[in-house]
Backbone as JSON Lines, residues from 0, in Angstrom:
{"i":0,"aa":"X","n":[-3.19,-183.37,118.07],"ca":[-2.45,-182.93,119.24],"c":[-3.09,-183.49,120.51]}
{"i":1,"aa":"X","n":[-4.64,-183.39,120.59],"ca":[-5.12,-183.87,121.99],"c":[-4.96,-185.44,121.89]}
{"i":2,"aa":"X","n":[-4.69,-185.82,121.07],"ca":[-5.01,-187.38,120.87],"c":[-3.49,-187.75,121.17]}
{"i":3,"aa":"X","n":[-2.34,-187.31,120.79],"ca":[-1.27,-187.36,121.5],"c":[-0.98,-187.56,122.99]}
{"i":4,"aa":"X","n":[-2.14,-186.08,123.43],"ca":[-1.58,-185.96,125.04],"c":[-2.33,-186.82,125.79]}
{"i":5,"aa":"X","n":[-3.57,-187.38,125.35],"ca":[-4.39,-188.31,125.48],"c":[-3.39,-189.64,125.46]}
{"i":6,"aa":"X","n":[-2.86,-190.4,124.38],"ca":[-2.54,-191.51,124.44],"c":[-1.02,-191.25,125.69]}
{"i":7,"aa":"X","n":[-0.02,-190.42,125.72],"ca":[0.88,-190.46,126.67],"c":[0.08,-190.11,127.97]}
{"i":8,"aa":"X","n":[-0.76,-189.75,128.63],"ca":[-1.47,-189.88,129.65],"c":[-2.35,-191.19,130.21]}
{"i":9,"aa":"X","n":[-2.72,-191.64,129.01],"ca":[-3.62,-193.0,129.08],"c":[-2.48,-193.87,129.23]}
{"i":10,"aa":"X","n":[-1.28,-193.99,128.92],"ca":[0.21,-194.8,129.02],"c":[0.19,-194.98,130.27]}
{"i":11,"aa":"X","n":[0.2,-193.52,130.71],"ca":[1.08,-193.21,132.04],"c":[0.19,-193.86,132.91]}
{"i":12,"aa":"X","n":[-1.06,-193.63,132.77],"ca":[-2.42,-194.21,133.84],"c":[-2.54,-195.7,133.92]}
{"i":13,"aa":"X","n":[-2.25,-196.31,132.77],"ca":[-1.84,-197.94,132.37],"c":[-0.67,-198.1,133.57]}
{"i":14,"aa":"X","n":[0.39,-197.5,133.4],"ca":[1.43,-197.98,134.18],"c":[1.3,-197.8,135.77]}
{"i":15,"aa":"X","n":[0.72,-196.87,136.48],"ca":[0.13,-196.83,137.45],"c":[-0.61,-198.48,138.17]}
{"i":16,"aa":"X","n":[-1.19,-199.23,137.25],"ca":[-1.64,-200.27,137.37],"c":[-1.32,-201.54,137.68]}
{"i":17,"aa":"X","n":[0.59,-201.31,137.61],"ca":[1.67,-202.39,137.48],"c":[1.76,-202.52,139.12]}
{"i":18,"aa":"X","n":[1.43,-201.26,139.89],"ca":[1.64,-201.41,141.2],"c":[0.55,-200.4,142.04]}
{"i":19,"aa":"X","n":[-0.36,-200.67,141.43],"ca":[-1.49,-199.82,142.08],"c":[-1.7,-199.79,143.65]}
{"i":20,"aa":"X","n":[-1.0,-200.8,144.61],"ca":[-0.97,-200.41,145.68],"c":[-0.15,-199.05,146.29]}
{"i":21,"aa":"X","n":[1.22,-199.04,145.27],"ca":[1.86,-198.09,146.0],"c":[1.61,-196.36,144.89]}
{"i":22,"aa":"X","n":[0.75,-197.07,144.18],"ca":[0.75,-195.91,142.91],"c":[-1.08,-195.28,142.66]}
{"i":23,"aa":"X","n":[-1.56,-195.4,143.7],"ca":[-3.09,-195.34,143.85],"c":[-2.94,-193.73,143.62]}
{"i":24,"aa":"X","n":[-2.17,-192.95,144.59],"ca":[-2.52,-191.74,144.63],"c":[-2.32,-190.78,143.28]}
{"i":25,"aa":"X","n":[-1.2,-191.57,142.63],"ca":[-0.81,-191.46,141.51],"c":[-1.8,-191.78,140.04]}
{"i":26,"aa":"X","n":[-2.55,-192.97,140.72],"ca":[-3.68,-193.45,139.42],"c":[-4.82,-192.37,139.56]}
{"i":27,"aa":"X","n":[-5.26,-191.66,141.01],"ca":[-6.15,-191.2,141.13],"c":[-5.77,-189.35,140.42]}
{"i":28,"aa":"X","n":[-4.74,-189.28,140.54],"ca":[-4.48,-187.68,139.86],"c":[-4.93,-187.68,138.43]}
{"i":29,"aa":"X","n":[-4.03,-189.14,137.97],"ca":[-3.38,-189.18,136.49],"c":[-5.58,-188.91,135.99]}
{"i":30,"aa":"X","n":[-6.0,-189.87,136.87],"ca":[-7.48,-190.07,136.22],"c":[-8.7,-188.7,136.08]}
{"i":31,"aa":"X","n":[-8.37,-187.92,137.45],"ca":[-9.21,-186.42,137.67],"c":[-8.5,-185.88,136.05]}
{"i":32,"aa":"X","n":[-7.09,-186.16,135.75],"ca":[-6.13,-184.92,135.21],"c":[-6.49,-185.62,133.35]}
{"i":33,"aa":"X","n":[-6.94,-186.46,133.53],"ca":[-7.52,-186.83,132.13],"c":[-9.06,-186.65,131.47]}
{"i":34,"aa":"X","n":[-9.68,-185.89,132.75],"ca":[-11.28,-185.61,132.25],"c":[-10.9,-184.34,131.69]}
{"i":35,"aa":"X","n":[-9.97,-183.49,131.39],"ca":[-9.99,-181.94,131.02],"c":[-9.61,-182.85,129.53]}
{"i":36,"aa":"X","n":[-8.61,-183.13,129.04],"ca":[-8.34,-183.67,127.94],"c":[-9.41,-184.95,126.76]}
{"i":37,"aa":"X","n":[-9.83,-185.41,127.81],"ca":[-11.37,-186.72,127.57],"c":[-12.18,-185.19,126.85]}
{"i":38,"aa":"X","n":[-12.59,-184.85,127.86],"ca":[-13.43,-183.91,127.17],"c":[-13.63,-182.93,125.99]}
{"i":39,"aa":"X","n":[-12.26,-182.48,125.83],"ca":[-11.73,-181.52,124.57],"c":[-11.77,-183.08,123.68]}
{"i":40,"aa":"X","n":[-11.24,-184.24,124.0],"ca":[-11.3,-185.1,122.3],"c":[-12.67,-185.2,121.84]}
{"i":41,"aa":"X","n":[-13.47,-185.4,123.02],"ca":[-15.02,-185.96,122.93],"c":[-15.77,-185.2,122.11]}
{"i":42,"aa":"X","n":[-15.6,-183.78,122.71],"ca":[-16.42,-182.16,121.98],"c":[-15.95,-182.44,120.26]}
{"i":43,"aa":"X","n":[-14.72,-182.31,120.27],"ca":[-14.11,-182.35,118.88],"c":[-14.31,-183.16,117.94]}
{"i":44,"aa":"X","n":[-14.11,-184.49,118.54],"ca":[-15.02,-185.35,117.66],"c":[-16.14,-185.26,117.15]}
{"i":45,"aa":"X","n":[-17.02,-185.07,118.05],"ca":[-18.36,-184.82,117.87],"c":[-18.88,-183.57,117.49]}
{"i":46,"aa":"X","n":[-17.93,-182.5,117.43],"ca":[-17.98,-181.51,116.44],"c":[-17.28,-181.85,115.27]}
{"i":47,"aa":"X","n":[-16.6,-182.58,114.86],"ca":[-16.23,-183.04,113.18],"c":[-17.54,-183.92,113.0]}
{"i":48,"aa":"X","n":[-17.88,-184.91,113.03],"ca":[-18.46,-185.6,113.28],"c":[-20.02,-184.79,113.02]}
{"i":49,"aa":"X","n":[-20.7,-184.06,113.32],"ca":[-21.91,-182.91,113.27],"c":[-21.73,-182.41,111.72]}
{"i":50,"aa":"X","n":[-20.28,-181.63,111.92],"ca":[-20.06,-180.8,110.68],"c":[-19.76,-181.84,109.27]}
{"i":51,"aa":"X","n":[-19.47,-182.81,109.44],"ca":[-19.4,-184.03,108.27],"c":[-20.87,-183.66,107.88]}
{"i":52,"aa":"X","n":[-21.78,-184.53,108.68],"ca":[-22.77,-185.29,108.38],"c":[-23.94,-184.05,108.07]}
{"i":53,"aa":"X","n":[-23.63,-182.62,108.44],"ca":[-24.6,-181.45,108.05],"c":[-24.04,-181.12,106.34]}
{"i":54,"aa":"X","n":[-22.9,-181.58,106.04],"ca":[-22.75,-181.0,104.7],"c":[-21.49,-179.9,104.76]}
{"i":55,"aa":"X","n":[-21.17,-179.53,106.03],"ca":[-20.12,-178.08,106.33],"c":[-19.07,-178.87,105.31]}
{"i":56,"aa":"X","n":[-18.78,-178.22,103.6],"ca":[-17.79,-177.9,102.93],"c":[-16.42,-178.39,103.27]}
{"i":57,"aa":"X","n":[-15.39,-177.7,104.46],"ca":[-14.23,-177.84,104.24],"c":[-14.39,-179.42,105.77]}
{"i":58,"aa":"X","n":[-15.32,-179.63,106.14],"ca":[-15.19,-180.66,106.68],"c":[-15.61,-182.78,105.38]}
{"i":59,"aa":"X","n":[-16.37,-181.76,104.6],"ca":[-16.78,-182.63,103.57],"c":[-15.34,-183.27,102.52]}
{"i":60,"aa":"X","n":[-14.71,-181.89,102.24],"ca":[-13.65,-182.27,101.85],"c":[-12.67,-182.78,101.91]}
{"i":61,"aa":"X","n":[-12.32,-182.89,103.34],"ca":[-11.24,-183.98,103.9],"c":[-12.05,-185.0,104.09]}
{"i":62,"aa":"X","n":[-13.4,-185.63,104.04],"ca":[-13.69,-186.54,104.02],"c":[-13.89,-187.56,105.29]}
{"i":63,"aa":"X","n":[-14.61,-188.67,105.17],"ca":[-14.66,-189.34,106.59],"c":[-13.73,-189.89,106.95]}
{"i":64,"aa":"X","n":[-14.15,-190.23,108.29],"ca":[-13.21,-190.99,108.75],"c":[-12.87,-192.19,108.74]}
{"i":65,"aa":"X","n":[-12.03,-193.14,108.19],"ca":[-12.12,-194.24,107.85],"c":[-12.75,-195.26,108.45]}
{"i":66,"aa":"X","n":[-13.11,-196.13,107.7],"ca":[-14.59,-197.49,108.17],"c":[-14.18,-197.9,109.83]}
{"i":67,"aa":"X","n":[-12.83,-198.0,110.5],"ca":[-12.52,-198.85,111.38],"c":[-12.93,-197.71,112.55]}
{"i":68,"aa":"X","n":[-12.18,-196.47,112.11],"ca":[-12.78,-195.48,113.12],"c":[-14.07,-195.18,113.14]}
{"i":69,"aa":"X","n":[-15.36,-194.75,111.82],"ca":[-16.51,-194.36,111.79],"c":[-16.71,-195.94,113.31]}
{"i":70,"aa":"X","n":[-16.41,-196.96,112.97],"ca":[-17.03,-198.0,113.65],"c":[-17.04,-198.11,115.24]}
{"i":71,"aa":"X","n":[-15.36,-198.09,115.57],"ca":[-15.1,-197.31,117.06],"c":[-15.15,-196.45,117.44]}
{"i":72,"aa":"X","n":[-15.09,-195.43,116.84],"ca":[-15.65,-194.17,117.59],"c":[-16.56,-193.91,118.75]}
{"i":73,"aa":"X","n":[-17.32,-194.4,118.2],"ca":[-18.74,-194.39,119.4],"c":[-18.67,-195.47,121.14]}
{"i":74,"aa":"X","n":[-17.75,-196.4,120.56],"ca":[-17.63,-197.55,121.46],"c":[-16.03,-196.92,122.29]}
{"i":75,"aa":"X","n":[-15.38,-196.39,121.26],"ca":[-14.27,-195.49,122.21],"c":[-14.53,-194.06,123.33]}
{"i":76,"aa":"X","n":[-15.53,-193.47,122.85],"ca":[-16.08,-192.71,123.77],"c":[-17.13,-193.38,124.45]}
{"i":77,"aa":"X","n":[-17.88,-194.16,124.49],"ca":[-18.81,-195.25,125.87],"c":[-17.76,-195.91,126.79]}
{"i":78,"aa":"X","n":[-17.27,-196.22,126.34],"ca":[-15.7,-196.68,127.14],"c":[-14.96,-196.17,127.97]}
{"i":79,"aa":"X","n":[-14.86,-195.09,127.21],"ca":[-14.19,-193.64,128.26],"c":[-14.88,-193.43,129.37]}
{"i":80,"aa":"X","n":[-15.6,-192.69,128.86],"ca":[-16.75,-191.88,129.83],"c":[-16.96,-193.34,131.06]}
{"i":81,"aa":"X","n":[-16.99,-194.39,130.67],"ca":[-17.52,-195.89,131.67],"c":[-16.52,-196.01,132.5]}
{"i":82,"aa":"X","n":[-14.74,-195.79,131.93],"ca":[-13.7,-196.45,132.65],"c":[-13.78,-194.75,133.82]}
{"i":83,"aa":"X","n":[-13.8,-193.83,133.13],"ca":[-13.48,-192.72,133.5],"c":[-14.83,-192.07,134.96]}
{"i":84,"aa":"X","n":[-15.88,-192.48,134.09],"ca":[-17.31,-192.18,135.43],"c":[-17.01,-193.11,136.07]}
{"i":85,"aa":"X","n":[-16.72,-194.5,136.08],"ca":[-16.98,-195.2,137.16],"c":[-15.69,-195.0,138.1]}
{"i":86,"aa":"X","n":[-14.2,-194.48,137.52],"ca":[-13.63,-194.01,138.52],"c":[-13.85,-192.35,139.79]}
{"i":87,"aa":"X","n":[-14.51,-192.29,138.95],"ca":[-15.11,-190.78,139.58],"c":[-15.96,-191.12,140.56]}
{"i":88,"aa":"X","n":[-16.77,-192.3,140.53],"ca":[-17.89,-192.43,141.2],"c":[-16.98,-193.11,142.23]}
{"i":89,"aa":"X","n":[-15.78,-194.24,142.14],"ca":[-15.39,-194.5,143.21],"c":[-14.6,-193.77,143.74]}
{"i":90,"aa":"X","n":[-13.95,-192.7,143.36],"ca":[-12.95,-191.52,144.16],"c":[-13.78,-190.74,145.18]}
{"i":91,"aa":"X","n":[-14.89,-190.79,144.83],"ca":[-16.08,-190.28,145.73],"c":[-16.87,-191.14,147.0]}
{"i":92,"aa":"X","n":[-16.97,-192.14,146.67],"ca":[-16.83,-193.22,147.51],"c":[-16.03,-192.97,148.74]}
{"i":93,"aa":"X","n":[-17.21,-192.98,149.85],"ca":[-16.46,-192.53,151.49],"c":[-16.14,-193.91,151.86]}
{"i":94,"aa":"X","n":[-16.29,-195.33,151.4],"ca":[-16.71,-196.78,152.09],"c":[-14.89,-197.0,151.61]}
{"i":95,"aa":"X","n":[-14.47,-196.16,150.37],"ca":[-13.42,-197.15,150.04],"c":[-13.07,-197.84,149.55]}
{"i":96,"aa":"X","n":[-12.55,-199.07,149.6],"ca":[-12.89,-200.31,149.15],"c":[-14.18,-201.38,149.84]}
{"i":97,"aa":"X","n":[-15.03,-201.07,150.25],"ca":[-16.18,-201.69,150.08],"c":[-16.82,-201.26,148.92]}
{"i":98,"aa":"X","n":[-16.74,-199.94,148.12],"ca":[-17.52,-200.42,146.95],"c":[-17.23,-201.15,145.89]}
{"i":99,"aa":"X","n":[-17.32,-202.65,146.5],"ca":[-16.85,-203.7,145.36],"c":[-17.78,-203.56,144.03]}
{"i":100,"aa":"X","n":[-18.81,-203.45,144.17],"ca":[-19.61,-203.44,142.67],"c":[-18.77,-202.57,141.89]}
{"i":101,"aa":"X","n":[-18.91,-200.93,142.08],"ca":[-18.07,-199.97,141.19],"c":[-16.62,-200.51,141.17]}
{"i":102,"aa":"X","n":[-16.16,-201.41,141.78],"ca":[-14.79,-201.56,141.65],"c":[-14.49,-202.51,140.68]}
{"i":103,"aa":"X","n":[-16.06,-203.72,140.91],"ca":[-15.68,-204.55,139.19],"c":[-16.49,-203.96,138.05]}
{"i":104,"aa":"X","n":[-17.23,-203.04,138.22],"ca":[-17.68,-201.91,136.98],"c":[-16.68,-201.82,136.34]}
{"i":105,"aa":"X","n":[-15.7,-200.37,137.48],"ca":[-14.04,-199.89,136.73],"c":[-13.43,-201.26,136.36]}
{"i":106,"aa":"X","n":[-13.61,-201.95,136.41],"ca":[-12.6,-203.33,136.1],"c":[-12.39,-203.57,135.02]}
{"i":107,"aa":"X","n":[-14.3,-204.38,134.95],"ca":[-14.92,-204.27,133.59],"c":[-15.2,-203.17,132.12]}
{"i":108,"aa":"X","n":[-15.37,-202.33,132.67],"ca":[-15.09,-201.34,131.62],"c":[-13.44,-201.04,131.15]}
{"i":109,"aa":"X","n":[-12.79,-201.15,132.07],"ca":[-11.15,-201.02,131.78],"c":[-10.97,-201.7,130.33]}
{"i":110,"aa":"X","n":[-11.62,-203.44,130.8],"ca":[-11.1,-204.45,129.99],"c":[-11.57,-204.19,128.27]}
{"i":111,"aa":"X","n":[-12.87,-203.41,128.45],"ca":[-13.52,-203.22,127.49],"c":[-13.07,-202.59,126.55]}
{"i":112,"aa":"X","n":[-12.81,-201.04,127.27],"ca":[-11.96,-200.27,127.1],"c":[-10.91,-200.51,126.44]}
{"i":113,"aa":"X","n":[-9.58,-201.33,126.73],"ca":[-8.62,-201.91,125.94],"c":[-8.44,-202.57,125.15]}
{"i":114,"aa":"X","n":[-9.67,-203.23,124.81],"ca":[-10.18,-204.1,123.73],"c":[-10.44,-203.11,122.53]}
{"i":115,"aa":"X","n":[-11.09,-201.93,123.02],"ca":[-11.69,-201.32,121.86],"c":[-10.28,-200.07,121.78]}
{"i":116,"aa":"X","n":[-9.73,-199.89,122.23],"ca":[-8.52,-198.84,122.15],"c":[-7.4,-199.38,120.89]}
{"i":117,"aa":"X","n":[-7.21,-200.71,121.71],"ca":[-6.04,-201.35,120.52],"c":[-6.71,-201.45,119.22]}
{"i":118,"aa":"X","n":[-7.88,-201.82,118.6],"ca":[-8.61,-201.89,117.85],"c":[-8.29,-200.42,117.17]}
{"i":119,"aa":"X","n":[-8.89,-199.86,117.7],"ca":[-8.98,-197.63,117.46],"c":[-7.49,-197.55,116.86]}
{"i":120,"aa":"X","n":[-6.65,-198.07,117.89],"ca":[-4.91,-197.16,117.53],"c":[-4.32,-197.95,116.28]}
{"i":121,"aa":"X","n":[-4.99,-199.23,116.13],"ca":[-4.19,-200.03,115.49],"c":[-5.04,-199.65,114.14]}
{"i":122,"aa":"X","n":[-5.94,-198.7,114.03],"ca":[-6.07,-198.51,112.97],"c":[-5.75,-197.77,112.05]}
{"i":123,"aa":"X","n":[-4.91,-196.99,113.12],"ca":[-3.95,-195.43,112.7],"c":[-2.79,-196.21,112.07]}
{"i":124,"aa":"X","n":[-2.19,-197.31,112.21],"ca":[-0.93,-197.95,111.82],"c":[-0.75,-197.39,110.15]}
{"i":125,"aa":"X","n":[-1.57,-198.15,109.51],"ca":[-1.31,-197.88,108.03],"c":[-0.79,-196.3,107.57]}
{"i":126,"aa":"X","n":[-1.02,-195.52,108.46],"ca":[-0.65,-193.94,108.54],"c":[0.84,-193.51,108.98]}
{"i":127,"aa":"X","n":[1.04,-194.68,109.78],"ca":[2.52,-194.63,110.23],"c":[3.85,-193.93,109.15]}
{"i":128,"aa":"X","n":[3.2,-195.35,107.94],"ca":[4.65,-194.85,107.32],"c":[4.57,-193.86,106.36]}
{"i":129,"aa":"X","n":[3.79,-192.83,106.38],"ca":[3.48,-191.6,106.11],"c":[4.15,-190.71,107.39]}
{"i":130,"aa":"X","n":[3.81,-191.15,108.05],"ca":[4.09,-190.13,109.75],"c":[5.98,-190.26,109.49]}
{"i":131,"aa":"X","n":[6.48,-191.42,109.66],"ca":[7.57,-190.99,109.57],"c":[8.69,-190.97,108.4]}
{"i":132,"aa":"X","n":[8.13,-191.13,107.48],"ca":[9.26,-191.06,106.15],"c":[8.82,-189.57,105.67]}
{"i":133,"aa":"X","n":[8.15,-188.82,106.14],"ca":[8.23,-187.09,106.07],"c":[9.7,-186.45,107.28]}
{"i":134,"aa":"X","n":[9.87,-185.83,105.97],"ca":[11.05,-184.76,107.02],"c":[10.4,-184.41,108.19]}
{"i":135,"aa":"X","n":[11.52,-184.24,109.13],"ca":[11.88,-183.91,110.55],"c":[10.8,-183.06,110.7]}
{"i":136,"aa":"X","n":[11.3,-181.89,109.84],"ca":[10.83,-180.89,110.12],"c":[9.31,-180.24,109.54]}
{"i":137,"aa":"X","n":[9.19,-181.58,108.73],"ca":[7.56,-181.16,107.58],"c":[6.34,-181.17,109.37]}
{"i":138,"aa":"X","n":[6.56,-182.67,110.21],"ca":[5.69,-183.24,110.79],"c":[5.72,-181.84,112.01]}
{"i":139,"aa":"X","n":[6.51,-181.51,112.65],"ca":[6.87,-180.0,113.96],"c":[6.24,-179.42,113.13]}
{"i":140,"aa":"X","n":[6.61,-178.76,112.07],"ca":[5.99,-177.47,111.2],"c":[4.88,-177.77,111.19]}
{"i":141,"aa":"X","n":[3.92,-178.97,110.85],"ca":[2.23,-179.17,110.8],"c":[2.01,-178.81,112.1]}
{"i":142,"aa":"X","n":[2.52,-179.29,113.0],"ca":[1.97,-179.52,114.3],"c":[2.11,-177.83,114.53]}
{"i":143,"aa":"X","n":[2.87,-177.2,114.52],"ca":[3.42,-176.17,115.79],"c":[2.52,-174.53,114.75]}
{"i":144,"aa":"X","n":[1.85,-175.06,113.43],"ca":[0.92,-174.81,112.37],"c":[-0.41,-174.63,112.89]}
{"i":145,"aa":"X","n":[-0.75,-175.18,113.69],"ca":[-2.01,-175.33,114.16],"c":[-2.54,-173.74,115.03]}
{"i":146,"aa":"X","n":[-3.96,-173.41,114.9],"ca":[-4.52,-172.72,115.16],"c":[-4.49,-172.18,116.57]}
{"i":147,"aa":"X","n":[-4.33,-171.01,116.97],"ca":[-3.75,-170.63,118.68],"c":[-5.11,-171.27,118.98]}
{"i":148,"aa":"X","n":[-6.59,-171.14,118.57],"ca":[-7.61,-171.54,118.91],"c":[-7.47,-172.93,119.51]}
{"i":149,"aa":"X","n":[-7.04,-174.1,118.56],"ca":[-6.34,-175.59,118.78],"c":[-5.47,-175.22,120.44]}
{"i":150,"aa":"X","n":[-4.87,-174.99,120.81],"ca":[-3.4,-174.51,121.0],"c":[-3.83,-174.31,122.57]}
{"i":151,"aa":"X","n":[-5.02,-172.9,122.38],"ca":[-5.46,-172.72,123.62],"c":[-6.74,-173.97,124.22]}
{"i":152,"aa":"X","n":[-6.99,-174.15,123.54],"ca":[-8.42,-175.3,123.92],"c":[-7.39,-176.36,124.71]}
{"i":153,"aa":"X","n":[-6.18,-177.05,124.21],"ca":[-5.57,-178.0,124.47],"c":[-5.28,-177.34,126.08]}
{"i":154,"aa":"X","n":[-4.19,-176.16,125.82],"ca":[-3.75,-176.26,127.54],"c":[-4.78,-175.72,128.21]}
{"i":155,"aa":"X","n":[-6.62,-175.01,127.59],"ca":[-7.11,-175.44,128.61],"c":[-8.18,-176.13,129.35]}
{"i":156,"aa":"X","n":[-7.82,-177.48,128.35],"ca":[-8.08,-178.88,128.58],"c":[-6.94,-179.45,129.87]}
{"i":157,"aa":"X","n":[-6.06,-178.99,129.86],"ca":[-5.07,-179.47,130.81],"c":[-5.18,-178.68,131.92]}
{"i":158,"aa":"X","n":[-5.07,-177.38,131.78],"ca":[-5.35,-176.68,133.25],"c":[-6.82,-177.33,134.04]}
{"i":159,"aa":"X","n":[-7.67,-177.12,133.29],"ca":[-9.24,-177.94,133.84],"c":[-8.81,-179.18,134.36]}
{"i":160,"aa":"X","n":[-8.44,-180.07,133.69],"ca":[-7.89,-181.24,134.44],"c":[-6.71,-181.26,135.24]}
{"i":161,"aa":"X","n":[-5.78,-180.26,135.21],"ca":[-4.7,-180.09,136.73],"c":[-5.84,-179.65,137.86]}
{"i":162,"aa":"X","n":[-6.49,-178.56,137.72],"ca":[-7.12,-178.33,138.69],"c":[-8.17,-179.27,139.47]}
{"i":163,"aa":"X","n":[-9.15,-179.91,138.43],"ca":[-10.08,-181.49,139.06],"c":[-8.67,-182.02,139.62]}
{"i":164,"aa":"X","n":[-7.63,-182.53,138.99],"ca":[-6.84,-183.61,139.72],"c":[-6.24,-182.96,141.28]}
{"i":165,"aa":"X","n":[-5.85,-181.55,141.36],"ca":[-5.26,-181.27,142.37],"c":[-6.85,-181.07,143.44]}
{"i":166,"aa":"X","n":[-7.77,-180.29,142.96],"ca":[-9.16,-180.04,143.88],"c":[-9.52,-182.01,144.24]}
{"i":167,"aa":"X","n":[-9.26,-183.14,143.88],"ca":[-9.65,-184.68,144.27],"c":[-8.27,-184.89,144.64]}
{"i":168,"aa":"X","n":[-7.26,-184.76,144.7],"ca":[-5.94,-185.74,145.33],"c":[-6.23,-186.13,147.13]}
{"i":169,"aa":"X","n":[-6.57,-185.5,147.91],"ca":[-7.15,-185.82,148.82],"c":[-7.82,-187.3,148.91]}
{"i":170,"aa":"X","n":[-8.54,-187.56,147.74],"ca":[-9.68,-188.22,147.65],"c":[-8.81,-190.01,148.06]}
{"i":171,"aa":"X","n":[-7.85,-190.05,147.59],"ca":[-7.19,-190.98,147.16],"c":[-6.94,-191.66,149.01]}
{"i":172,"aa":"X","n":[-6.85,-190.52,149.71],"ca":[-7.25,-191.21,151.38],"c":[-7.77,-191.8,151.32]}
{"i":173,"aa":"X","n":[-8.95,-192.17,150.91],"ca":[-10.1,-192.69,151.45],"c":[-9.98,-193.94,150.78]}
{"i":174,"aa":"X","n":[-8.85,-194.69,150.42],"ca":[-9.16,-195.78,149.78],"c":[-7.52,-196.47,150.19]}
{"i":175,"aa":"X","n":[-6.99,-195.65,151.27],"ca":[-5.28,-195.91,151.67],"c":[-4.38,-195.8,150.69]}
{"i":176,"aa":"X","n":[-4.58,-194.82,150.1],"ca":[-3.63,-194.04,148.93],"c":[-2.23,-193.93,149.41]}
{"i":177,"aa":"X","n":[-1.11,-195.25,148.87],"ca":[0.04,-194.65,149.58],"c":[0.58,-193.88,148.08]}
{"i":178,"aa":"X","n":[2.22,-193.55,147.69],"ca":[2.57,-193.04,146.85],"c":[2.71,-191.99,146.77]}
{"i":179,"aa":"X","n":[2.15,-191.0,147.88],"ca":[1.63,-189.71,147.14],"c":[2.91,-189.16,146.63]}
{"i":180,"aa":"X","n":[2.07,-187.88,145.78],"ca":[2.76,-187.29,144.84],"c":[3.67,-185.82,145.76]}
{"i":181,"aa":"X","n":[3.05,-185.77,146.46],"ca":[3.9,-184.73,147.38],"c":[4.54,-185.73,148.73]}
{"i":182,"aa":"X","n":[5.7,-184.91,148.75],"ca":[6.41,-185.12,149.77],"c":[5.49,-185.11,151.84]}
């Protein structure tokens, strides 16, 4: 589920990029409003990930995670945290665009970033045609199945990140943020 709201958010933040002059204020929300969600995948992972490798039973039993992910995993979260801190560090940034260094940091890590993402997603493919030659209603029923625990962590992974994105929208001044999201 977080990896869902994760990839349609990471979309949406991609597309922001097509016109980042008029969509800055817009890149800068989408980015505060993706550390609540970054964070719930990160924990989770790395709590499967703990519970694998200690021996925990019903995590043993579903088994690892396949070779392409055990491999990106680690390089998908350095990535994050790189594309994601170094935008934080420039939303904070009073100069603006003078901080050219952090600005080819975020650049550079972006690129990195997408290198190792397509890699990550494209490894989910072979799963595809499992995902959709199940009834309509098998794949909703798993999903809507899931634990209120799951359920609540997710929206409040999202409230945490509405609130960072609405407490920084301001921020997006400081760098001639046109677009904004309010009228």
């Amino acid at each position: 589920m977080t990896g869902t709201v994760l990839l349609v958010l990471f979309v949406a933040e991609c597309l922001t990029l097509l016109d980042l002059g008029n969509l800055l204020t817009l890149h800068f929300f989408l980015g505060f409003l993706l550390l609540g969600p970054v964070s719930l995948k990160i924990c989770s992972t790395l709590w499967r990930f703990t519970r694998y490798y200690t021996g925990s039973a019903p995590y043993v039993r579903k088994g690892p995670p396949g070779p392409v992910q055990r491999i990106t995993g680690p390089f998908v979260i350095l990535t994050t945290v790189a594309v994601l801190g170094t935008g934080v560090i420039l939303a904070f940034q009073n100069q603006g665009p003078g901080g050219w260094q952090w600005q080819q940091l975020h650049r550079e890590a972006f690129l990195v970033w997408v290198a190792v993402m397509v890699i990550h997603l494209a490894s989910y493919v072979p799963k595809l045609p499992r995902l959709l030659t199940s009834r309509p209603g098998e794949r909703a029923q798993a999903v809507l199945a899931a634990s209120l625990t799951r359920w609540l962590l997710l929206a409040g992974s999202l409230v945490a990140g509405l609130v960072l994105a609405l407490l920084s929208y301001h921020l997006s001044g400081n760098w001639g943020g046109s677009g904004s999201l309010l009228p």
